[in-house]
C-alpha positions in Angstrom: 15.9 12.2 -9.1 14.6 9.5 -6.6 10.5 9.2 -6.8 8.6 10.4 -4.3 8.1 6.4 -2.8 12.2 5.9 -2.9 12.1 9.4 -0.7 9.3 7.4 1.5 10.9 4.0 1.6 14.6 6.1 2.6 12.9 8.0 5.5 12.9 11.4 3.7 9.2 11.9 3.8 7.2 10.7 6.6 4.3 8.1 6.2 2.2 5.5 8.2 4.1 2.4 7.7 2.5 -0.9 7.6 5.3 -3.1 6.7 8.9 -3.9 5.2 11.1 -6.5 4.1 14.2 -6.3 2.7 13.0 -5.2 -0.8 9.4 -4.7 -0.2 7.6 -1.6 1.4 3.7 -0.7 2.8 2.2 2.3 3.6 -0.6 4.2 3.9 -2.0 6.2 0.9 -2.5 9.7 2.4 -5.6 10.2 0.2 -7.4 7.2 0.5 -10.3 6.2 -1.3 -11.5 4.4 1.9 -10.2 4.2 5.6 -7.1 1.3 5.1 -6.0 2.4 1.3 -2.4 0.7 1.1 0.2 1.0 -1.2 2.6 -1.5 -1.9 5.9 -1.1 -3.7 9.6 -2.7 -4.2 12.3 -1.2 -2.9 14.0 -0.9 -6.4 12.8 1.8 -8.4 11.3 0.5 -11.4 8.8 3.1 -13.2 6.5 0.1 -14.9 5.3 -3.0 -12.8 5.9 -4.8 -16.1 9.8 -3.9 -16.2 10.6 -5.9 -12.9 12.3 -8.9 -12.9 10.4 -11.8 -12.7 11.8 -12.6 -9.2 10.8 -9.1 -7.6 7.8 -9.0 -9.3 6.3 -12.2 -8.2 7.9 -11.3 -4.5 5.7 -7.9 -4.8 2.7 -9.7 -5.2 3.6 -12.4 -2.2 4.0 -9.4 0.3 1.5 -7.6 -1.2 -0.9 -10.8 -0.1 0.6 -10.3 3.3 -0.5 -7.0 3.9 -3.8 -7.3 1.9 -4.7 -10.3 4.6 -3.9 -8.2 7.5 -5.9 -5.2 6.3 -9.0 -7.1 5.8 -8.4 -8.6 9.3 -7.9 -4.6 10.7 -10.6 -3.0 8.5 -14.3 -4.5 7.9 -14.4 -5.2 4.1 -15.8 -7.5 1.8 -12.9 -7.9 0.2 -9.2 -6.1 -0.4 -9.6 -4.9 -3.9 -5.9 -4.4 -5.8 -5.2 -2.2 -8.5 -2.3 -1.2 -10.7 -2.3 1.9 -12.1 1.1 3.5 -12.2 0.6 6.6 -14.1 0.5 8.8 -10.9 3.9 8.0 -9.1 6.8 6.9 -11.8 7.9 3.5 -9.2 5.8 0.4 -9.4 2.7 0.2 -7.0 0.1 -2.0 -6.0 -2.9 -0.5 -4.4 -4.7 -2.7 -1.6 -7.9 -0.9 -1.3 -10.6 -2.2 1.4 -13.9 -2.3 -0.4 -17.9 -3.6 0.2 -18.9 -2.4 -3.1 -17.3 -1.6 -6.9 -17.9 2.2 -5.9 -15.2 1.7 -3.3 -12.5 1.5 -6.1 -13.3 4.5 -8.7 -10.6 6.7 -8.5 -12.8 9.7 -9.3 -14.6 9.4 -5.8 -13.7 12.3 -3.5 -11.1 11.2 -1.2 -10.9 11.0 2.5 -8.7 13.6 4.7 -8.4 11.4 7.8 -6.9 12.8 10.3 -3.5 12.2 11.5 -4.5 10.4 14.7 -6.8 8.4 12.4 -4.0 7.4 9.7 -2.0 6.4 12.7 -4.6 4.3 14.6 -5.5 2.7 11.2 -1.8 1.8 10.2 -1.4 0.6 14.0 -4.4 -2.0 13.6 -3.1 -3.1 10.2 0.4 -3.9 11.8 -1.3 -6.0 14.7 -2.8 -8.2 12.3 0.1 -9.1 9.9 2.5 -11.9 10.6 5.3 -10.6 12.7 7.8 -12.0 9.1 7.2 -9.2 7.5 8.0 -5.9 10.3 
């Protein structure tokens, strides 16, 4: 059974897409620890970040750096703090999460419920401010 990000990636279930490549895919997390939470993840469904090739690995990272540079250009930040976690979704994910403090990144804060007018204004902003390579 495809995860839940394969369904994403194949158009099954809707998201707020900030970018794609041919193997690579960026989206919204639609409960964000902070406005601009993104998750990034390769095409190919790999369970463990560890089990990718080296190839599409080091390519998740590259685009990952993409995205990560246009959030902190759409979202005031500090910095883009990045996490791998991977126990929640069973396909390899980086989270790009916006951050001004170490609070920003505990995963046992309460998480937002923008609306969807926000989450589509937020994902807009993001897309203005990446490199037009990676649409």
């Amino acid at each position: 059974m495809p995860s839940i990000f394969t369904r994403i990636i194949n158009g099954e279930i809707p998201c707020y897409k900030i970018a794609e490549d041919e193997n690579y895919f960026a989206f919204l997390d639609i409960s964000p620890l902070v406005k601009g939470h993104t998750l990034v993840v390769p095409k190919q469904e790999t369970d463990y970040i560890f089990d990718l090739n080296d190839d599409v690995y080091k390519g998740l990272w590259s685009f990952a750096k993409k995205v990560g540079k246009g959030i902190e250009q759409a979202v005031p930040c500090k910095r883009i703090g990045i996490t791998v976690i991977g126990l929640e979704v069973p396909h390899a994910h980086i989270h790009l999460i916006p951050i001004n403090r170490m609070a920003d990144m505990n995963f046992a804060n309460p998480k937002l419920s923008p609306s969807k007018d926000e989450m589509e204004a937020t994902a807009a902003a993001i897309r203005a401010a990446l490199p037009p390579i990676i649409m």
